[in-house]
C-alpha positions, 0 to 999 in steps of 0.5 A, spaced: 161 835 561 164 831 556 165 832 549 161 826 544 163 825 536 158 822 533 158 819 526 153 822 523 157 828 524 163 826 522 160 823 515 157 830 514 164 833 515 167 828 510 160 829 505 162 836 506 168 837 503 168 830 498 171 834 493 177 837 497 179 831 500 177 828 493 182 832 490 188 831 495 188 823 496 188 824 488 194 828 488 198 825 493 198 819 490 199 822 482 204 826 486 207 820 489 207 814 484 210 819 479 215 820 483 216 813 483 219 814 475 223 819 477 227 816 482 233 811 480 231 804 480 235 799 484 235 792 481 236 785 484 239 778 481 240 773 485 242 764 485 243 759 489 246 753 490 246 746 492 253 743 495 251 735 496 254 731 501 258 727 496 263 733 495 266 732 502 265 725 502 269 719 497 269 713 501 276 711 496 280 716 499 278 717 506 284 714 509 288 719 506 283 725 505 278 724 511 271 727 510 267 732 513 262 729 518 258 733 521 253 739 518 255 744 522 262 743 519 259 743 512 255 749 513 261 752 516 265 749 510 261 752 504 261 759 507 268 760 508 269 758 501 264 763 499 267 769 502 274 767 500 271 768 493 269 774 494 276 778 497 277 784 495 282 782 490 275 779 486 272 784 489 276 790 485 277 785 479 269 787 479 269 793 479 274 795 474 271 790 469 264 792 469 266 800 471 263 800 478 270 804 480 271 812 478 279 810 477 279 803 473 286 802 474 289 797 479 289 797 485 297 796 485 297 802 480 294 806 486 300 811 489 297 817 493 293 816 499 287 820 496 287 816 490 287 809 495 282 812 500 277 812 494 278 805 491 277 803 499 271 806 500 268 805 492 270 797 495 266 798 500 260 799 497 261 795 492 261 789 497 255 792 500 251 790 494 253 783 495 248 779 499 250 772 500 247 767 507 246 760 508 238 758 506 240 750 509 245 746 511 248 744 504 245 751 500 246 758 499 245 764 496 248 770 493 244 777 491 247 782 488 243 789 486 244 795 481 242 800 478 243 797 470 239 790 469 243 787 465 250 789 468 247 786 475 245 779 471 252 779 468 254 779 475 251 775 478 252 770 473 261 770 473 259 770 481 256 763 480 262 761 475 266 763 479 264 760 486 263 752 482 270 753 479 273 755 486 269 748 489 272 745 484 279 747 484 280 746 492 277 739 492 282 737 486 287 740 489 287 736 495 286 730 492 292 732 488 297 734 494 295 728 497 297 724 491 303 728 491 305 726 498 303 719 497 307 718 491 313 721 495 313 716 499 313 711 494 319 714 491 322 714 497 321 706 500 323 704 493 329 708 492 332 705 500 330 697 497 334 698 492 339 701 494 341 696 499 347 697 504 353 694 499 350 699 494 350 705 498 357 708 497 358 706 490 350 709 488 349 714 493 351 719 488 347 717 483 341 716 486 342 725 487 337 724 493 339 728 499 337 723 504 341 718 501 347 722 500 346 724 508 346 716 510 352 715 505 355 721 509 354 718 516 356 711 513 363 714 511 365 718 518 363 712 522 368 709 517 373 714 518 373 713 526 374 705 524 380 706 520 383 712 525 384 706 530 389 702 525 391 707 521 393 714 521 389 720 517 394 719 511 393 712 509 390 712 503 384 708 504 382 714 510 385 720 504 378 716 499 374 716 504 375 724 506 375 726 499 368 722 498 366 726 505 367 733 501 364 730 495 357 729 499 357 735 502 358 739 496 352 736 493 348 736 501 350 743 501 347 744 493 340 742 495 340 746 500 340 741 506 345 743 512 345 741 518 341 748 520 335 744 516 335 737 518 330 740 523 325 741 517 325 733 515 319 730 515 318 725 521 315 719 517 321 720 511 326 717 516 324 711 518 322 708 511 329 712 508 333 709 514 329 701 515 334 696 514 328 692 514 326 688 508 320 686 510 318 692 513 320 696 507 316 692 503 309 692 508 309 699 508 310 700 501 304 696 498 300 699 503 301 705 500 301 702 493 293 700 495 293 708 497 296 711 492 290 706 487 285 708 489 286 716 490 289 715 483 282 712 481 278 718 486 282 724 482 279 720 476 272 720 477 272 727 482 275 731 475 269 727 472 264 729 476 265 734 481 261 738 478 254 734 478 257 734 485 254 743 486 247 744 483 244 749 482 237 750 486 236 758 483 239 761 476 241 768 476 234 771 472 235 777 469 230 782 474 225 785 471 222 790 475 225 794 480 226 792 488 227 799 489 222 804 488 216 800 488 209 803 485 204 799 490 208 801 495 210 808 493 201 809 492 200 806 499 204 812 502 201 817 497 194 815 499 197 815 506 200 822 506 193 824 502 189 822 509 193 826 513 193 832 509 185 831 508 185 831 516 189 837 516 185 840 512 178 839 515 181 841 522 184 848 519 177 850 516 172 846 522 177 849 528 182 854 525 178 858 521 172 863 525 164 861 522 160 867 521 157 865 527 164 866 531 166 873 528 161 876 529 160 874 536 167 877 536 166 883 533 159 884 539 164 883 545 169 888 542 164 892 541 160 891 548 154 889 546 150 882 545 150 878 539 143 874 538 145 869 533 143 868 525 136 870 524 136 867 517 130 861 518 126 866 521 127 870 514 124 866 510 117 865 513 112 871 512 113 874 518 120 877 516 124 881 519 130 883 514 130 884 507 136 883 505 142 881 509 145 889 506 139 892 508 138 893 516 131 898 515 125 894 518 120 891 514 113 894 513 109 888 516 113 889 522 112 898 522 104 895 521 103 891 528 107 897 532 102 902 529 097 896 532 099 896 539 100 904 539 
């Protein structure tokens, strides 16, 4: 036969003991949610930001600093960036300004092992509490948690100053390193169209420019070569050039450029240092002229504008209740430990726990004799057979009806 539970019992059961589990679901929670106070809280600032397309694009200088065309690459882009922010060194620079470390001193002024173990993983913790993800393909965000709202606040908000001034900073120093090459270029092409082949041997000192001091060297040995077919080494014309010789290789040797370093020459210097060709000198020169412009007018308008280029979607806030412990979630988990240890105790005292009944059927095997139940109803009728529960001595209308039938 198998076992039913019916509702109807089960809601006896809970009516039963409505004052137990009353009071238990009431203190697990009070329990829990005063818990809740007590525990450190963990707060939590966060921004996010927005790099618009125009940061990795200028159509002014894409010839010479080609954008970046697909969005993955723009994805990629700003995440390396964002995590080159967020190196150790700032990392450690953090910590020590806002005494997140137990030893605020430098990581260079860290000599014993202990003393560095400690820094590393006081590091690692720290940069545990920093969140940062890509929410699109041109946005970003960055959470930090702390123990102190207005400690995480400040945080978060040198993060953000930090990270919008190292997007500025690379992005003009490309251009500028740009600019820098191409105004190499310039100087070299109108230094080798001034310096035409007559002028070279008289104005290659002058000029202190060590790939012309290179071509006047080459010019002197093939003169030298030249006048050794007429003359002997002491002639004097051959006498002047050599001495010249030596006087060019002290300068080369000066700026450092010797034959061991000639390797190391950009390839597209030669051929405009070393072209005879006046009008080919003079072509690649106003193209570079033109570059040379526009990038002037882009690093204009970049240092202008390249802020508006960053947005900011979401501003550090300063965090108003904690993440961590929260009071909903810490009642719900009172209530829930109410219910288990309200089920506990219904079982121990419904299962557990001998009724009367039970005990004394337990007592009657152990004393070998037979157990008829609770006569309790029967007792209050007329017809009773006990008094009372602590006297076991017949009663008088049971003594009368055995004198009857006697």
């Amino acid at each position: 036969m198998e076992d039913k539970i019916y509702i109807k019992d089960l809601l006896k059961k809970i009516f039963k003991y409505k004052l137990a589990i009353s009071l238990i679901l009431i203190g697990a929670t009070g329990f829990l949610i005063s818990m809740s106070y007590l525990i450190p809280k963990t707060y939590r600032s966060e921004f996010e930001i927005n790099v618009y397309s125009k940061y990795f694009k200028n159509g002014i200088i894409s010839e010479v600093v080609p954008g970046v065309g697909s969005l993955k690459e723009m994805t990629d882009t700003i995440n390396s960036m964002v995590r080159e922010v967020m190196s150790d060194e700032y990392i450690d620079e953090l910590g020590i300004e806002y005494k997140f470390y137990s030893d605020l001193r430098s990581s260079e002024e860290l000599t014993t092992y202990g003393e560095r173990y400690q820094r590393a993983r006081e590091r690692m913790f720290l940069r545990e509490r920093f969140k940062y993800y890509s929410t699109g393909v041109q946005s970003y965000k960055v959470l930090f948690s702390g123990k102190d709202p207005l400690i995480t606040l400040e945080v978060t908000k040198k993060v953000l100053e930090r990270i919008k001034t190292t997007f500025v900073s690379k992005r003009l120093e490309t251009i500028e390193l740009a600019r820098q090459s191409l105004f190499q270029k310039l100087e070299s092409i109108n230094l080798t169209r001034k310096i035409t082949d007559d002028e070279v041997a008289s104005n290659a000192l002058a000029s202190k420019n060590p790939q012309v001091l290179k071509s006047e060297l080459l010019n002197i040995e093939q003169s030298i070569s030249s006048l050794l077919k007429q003359f002997n080494r002491n002639h004097p014309r051959i006498r002047n050039l050599e001495n010249r010789k030596q006087t060019i290789s002290k300068w080369l040797s000066e700026f450092n450029v010797l034959d061991s370093q000639e390797r190391d020459i950009e390839y597209s210097e030669a051929p405009l240092i070393m072209s005879g060709d006046s009008k080919v000198a003079a072509e690649i020169a106003s193209k570079l002229y033109v570059k040379y412009n526009n990038i002037n007018i882009a690093l204009e308008i970049e240092r202008k504008n390249l802020n508006s280029y960053i947005g900011v979607i979401q501003r550090p806030q300063l965090p108003t209740s904690p993440i961590f412990p929260k009071k909903r979630i810490f009642a719900s988990l009172g209530f829930v430990l109410g219910l288990v240890l309200c089920f506990i105790y219904i079982f121990y005292r419904e299962i557990m726990v001998l009724r009367q009944d039970d005990y004394l059927e337990l007592i009657a095997q152990k004393l070998e004799t037979t157990y008829f139940g609770d006569f309790s109803q029967i007792s209050k009728t007329k017809n009773t057979f006990i008094k009372d529960k602590n006297d076991l001595s017949p009663s008088p209308d049971l003594m009368d009806r055995n004198d009857n039938l006697s």
